[in-house]
N, C-alpha and C positions, 0 to 999 in steps of 0.2 A: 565336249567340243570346245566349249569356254576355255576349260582349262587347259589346251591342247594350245589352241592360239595365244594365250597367254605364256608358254613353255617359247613357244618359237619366235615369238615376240623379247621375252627376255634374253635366249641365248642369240638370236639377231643382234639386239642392242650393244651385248659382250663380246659379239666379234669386230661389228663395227663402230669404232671409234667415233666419238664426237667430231664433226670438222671442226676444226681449227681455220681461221683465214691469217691470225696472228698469235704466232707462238713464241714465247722467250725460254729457255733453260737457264736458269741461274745469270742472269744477265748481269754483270756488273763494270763496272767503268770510271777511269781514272782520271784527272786532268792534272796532276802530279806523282811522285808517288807518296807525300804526305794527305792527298786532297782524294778519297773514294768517296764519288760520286752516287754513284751505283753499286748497290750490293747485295748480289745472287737475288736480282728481280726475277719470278718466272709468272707468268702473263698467257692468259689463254682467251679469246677474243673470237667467241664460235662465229660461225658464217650467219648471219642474217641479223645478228645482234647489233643493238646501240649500246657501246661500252664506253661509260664514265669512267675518265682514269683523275681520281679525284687526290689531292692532298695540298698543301699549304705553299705559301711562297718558299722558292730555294727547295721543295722535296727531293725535287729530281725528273720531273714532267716534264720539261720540257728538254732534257736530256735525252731522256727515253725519247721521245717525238724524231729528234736529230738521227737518233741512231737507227730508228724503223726509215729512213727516207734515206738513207747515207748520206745526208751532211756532214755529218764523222764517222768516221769507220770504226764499227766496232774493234771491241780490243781481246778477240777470240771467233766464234762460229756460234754463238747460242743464240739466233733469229731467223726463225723460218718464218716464211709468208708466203700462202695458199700450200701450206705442207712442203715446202724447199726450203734450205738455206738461202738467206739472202744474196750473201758474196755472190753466188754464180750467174745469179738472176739481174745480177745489176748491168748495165740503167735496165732495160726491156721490161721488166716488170711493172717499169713505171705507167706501160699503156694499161695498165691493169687497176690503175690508183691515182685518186687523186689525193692531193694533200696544201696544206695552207697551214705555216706551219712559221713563217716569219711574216711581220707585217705586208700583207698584201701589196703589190709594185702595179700600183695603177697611174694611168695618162689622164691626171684631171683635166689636160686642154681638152680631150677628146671625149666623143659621145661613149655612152656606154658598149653600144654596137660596135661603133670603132676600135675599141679594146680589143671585144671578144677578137674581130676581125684579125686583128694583129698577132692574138694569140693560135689562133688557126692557123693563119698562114706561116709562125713560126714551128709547130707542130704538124703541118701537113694535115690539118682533118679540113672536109669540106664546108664552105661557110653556110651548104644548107642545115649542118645541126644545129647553128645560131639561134634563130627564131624559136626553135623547139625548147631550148636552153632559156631563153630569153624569158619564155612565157611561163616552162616551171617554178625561176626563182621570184615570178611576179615585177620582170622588168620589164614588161612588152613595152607597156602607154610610157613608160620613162626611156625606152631606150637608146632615143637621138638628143639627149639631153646632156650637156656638159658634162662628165663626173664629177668638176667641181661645186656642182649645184646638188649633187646626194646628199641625204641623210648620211648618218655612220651605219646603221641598219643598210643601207640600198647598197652603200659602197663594199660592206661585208657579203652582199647577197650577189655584186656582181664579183665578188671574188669567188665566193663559191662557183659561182656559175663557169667559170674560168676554170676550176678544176673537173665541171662535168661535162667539157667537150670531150674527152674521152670515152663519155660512157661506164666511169670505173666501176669494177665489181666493190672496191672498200675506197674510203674516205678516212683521210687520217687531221685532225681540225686540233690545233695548239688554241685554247681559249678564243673560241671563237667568239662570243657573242663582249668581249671585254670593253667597257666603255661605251657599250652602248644602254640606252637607255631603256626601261619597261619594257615600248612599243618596239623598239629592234630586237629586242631580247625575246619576244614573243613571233615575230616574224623569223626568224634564224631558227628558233625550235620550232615551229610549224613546219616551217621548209626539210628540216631534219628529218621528223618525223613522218612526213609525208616520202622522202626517197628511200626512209627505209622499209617501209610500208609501199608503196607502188612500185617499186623497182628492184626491193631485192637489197638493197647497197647495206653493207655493211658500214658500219662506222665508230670510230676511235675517236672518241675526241677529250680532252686534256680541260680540265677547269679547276677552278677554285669555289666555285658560287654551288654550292651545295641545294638550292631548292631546286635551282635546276634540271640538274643532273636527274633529280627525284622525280621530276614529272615526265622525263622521255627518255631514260635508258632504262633498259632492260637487265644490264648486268654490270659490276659493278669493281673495280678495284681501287684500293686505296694505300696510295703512299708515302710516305714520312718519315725525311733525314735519308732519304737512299733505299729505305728495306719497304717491303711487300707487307703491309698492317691485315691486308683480309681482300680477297676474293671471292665472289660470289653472285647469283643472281637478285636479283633486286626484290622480287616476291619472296628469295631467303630470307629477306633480313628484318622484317615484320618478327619473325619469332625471335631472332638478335633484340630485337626493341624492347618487346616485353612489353609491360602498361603503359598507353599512352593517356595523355591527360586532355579533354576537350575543351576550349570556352566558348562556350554558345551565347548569342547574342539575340533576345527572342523579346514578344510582349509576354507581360504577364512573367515575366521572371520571377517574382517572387512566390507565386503561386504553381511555378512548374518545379520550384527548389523543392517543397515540399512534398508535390507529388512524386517528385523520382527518389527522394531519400530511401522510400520504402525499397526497392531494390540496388537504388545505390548509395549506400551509406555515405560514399565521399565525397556529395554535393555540396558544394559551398554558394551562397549567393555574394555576389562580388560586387555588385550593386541592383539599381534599379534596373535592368535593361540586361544583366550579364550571371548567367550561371557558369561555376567550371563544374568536371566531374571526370574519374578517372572511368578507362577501361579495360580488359582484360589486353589485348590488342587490337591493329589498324581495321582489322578485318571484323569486326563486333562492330564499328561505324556504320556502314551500310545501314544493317540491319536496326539498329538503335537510331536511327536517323528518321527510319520508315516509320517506326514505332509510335514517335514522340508525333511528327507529323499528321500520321493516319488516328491520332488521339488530337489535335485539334489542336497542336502547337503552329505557332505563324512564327518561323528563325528567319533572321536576317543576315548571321553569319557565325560559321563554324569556322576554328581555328583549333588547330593539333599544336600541343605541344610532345615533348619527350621523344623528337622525331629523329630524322637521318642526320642531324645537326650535332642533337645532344652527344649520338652515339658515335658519330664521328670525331668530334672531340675529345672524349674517353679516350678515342685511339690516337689521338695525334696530340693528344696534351700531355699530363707530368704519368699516365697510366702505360709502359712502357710493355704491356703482355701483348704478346700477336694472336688473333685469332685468323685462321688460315681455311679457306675451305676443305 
């Protein structure tokens, strides 16, 4: 019987296709004809995922970004979005999306409310979604408050909030958390993680800041000089990494170097207070964490290296091979 639901299960899977919400075929793009921009990107962005579209200043992100919203027109048909070409879909598809994608255009005279208000009434949606809007991105108690009186965090979250009186099924976000500090950077991916998680929302969003991207997307693209470096899920890319290296910071260091050498031969004590030591990979953490613990270690702080960092680097420095999902 097992194995019966397993047959139908897999040929299931092989008739029906992954959704896509955002799809590219070889996307590529000019702004002379000595200057390619873009070159034959192709981009798969399933339905319910947070997709980090990750690469360096000048890769071409925020290229890409312009062309999924039609700021520029692409330069052929290779973007579909929710399984349609763009071209025929445009604007109307926009009630479907929100996006923040050039520096946000807010009325610091006016209260935050007052924004939203202006932006309703410029779109036609009722000003009862406000309040509701108001309260997920955590603006209620601030909301008759100047915008000039915001944080860059508040001002970013009442931008967001501005792209979610629609309701969209996907969010499309050009470096969103840039410039802000620790605390907005932590309140911007809360709020992220939280719409993709209670609502369903899909999300695209475009960065440089690499730890981030690590701690709240799910899936993963990377690109560099114009081309597609590697595609993939995020829990792929742990066996991409390979050994990571740990520095733990614990009492009694000296006396826990010694004790783990016997299983792990590549402890180092780094001083009074700091052991490092390698692992097979990310995923042996947990578990090696619990270990040392439930043995009567007191840590104060684990730190990973040979992370999404190192390996991203590989890809976008003088190591010129693509690995492609």
């Amino acid at each position: 019987m097992h194995g019966i639901i397993f047959i139908l299960s897999f040929v299931f899977q092989t008739i029906i296709p992954m959704s896509y919400v955002i799809q590219t075929d070889r996307l590529s793009y000019r702004y002379s004809k000595d200057r390619k921009v873009l070159d034959d990107i192709s981009l798969h962005i399933p339905r319910g995922s947070i997709y980090g579209f990750l690469g360096p200043n000048g890769a071409g992100k925020s290229t890409t970004m312009r062309l999924l919203t039609g700021i520029i027109p692409e330069q052929g048909n290779a973007i579909k979005l929710f399984g349609n070409p763009l071209k025929p879909q445009l604007p109307h598809v926009f009630e479907r999306i929100g996006s923040l994608i050039e520096q946000p255009a807010l009325y610091l005279h006016l209260s935050g409310i007052n924004n939203l208000r202006y932006i309703a009434k410029l779109r036609g949606f009722p000003e009862s979604k406000i309040p509701p809007v108001l309260e997920l991105v955590g603006l209620a108690k601030d909301s008759k408050r100047k915008v000039r009186q915001y944080s860059l965090g508040m001002k970013q979250r009442l931008a967001i909030a501005m792209t979610l009186l629609s309701e969209p099924d996907l969010l499309l976000l050009d470096e969103p958390v840039n410039g802000l500090d620790p605390s907005g950077i932590q309140e911007i991916r809360q709020l992220l993680v939280r719409l993709n998680k209670e609502r369903g929302v899909t999300i695209f969003i475009s960065s440089h800041l690499l730890s981030e991207i690590e701690k709240m997307c799910t899936h993963i693209g990377i690109i560099h000089k114009g081309k597609l470096r590697y595609e993939g899920e995020m829990r792929a890319i742990a066996s991409q990494l390979g050994e990571v290296s740990l520095q733990i910071t614990m009492q009694n260091a000296g006396e826990w170097a010694v004790k783990l050498s016997i299983e792990h031969p590549s402890v180092v004590l780094e001083n009074e207070n700091t052991i490092r030591l390698n692992l097979n990979s990310r995923e042996d953490i947990p578990q090696f964490s619990r270990n040392i613990i439930e043995g009567g270690a007191n840590i104060y702080e684990i730190k990973m290296a040979g992370s999404l960092e190192d390996w991203f680097l590989s890809l976008t420095g003088n190591n010129d091979s693509i690995r492609q999902k």
